[in-house]
N, C-alpha and C positions, 0 to 999 in steps of 0.2 A: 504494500500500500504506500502509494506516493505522498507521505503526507504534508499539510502546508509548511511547515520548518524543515523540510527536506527541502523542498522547491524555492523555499529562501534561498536555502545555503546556496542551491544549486545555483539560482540567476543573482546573489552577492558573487562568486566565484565567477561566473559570467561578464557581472561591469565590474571586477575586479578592485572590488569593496571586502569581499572575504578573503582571508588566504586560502590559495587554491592547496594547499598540503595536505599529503594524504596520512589516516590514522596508521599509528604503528609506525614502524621503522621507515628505514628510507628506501623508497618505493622503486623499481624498477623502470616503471615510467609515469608520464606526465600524464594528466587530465589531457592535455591536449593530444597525446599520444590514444589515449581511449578512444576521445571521440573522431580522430583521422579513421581510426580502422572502422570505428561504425558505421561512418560517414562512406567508405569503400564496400563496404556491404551491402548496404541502401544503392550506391551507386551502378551497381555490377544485378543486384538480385530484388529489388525493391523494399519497401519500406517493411512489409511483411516479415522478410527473411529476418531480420535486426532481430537478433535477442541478445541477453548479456552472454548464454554459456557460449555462443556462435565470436561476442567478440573476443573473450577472455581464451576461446581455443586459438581465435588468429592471432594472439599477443604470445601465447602460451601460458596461460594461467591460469588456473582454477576458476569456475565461476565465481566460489568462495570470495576467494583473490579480489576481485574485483569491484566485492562492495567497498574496498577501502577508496575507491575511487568514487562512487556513484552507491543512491539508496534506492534506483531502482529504473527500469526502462523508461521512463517519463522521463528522470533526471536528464539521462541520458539525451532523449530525444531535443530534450531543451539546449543541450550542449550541439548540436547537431544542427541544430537549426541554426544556430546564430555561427555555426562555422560556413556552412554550404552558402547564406546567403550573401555572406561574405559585405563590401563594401561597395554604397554606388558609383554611377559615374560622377566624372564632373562636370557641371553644369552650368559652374559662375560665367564662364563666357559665352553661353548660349540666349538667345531670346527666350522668351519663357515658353512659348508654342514649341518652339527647337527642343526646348528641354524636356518638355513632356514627349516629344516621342522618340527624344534620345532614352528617358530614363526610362518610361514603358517596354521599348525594345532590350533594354540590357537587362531588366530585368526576367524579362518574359526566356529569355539568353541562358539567365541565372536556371530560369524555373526548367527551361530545356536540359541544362547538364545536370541538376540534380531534381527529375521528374518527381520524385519520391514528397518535394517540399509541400507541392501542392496538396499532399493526403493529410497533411498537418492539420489537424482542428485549428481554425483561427475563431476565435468567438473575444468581445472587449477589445481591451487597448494592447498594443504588441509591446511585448514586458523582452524584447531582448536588445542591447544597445545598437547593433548592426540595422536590426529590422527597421529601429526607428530613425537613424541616421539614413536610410534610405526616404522614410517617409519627409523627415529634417529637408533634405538636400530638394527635392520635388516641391513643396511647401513654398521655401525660400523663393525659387524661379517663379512659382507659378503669383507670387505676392507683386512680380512687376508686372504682370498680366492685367487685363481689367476683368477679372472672374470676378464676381461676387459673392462667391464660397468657394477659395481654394483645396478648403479640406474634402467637399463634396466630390471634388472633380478628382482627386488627389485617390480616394478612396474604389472612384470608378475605372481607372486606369489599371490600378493594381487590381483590379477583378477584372478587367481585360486581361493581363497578360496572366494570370493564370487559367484563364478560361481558353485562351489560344496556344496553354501545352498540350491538353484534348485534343485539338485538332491535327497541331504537329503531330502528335502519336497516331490519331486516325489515320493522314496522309501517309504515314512510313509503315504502316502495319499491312504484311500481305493480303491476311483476311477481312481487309478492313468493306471491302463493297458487300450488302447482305445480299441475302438470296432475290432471284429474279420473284418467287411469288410474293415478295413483303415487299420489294418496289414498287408492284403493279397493285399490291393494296395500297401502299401510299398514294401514288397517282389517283387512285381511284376515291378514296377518302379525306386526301387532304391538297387540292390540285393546287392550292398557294404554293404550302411549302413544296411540293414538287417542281415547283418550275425554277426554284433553283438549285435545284441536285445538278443542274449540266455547270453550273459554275466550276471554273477552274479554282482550285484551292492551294495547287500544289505550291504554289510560292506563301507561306504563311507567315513571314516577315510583313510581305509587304497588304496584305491583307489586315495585319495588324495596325499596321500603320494606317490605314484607311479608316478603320475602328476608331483607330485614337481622332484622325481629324474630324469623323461623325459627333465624338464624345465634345471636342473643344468648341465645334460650333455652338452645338446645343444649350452649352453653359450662359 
């Protein structure tokens, strides 16, 4: 059980308010070493695969072992996220329109090399210092813009670009076209959305980018 003074310690250790030192003697490796290997596990097999005995056998270590680092796969997961999502772009010399679909794009970038992010429950306010320094950096650009709720829009971008690793994954996946009699039902029950199945998808960069300019007008 992940409990809330676990999840302290864990995101104090995170913006580097707690010391990150492990109980007991002196550890073989780092917190940072921990979550690199989870972080390669999630990356190679999905977020599913990630458990602690899977990390602690790629370290060599007992799962035992391993609670001297973490109190439990949440912790872990929180470590995880705020590694993969890593740092935004930079933005200060971009116009604020530029900037929003520079930093949509790199992030959505972010969300393509580590697909796994997207499974992450996001529910509140993002409690890791990386995630928000993303949100920081977006905010700042979009404040010389003339939006009238930058957080609104700010909010809507970052659920663009994770709603367009979906589609990236759809367009790479073999079996991604369904069977021809549940096309011919769709045509047949929903002739809207069928008239755009002939759309080209396969470039999803810039299809996102089209997204973003729909989202900035509308504001």
């Amino acid at each position: 059980m992940h409990s809330q003074s676990d999840r302290d310690r864990t995101l104090q250790q995170i913006w580097g308010i707690a010391d990150a030192s492990t109980r007991g003697p002196q550890a073989r490796f780092s917190i940072h070493d921990l979550t690199a290997a989870a972080c390669e596990i999630a990356d190679a097999d999905g977020l599913p695969a990630v458990s602690l005995a899977k990390v602690a056998a790629r370290l060599g270590l007992t799962t035992t072992a391993l609670y001297r680092y973490v109190d439990s796969k949440d912790a872990l997961l929180e470590l995880m996220t705020d590694r993969s999502v890593g740092a935004p772009p930079a933005l200060d010399d971009l116009a604020w329109d530029e900037a929003a679909h520079a930093w949509t794009g790199a992030l959505w970038r972010r969300y393509t090399e580590h697909p796994w992010l997207t499974e992450v429950r996001v529910g509140g306010m993002p409690l890791h210092p990386r995630r928000l320094q993303w949100l920081e950096s977006l905010l700042l650009a979009l404040d010389r813009g003339p939006l009238a709720d930058p957080m609104h829009t700010a909010l809507l971008l970052d659920s663009l670009a994770r709603a367009f690793v979906a589609l990236e994954a759809s367009s790479a996946a073999d079996d991604g076209h369904p069977p021809d009699w549940l096309m011919a039902a769709v045509v047949e029950r929903f002739p809207r959305f069928a008239s755009e199945l002939g759309r080209d998808w396969s470039d999803v960069e810039a299809e996102l980018d089209l997204a973003v300019q729909t989202v900035l007008r509308a504001q």
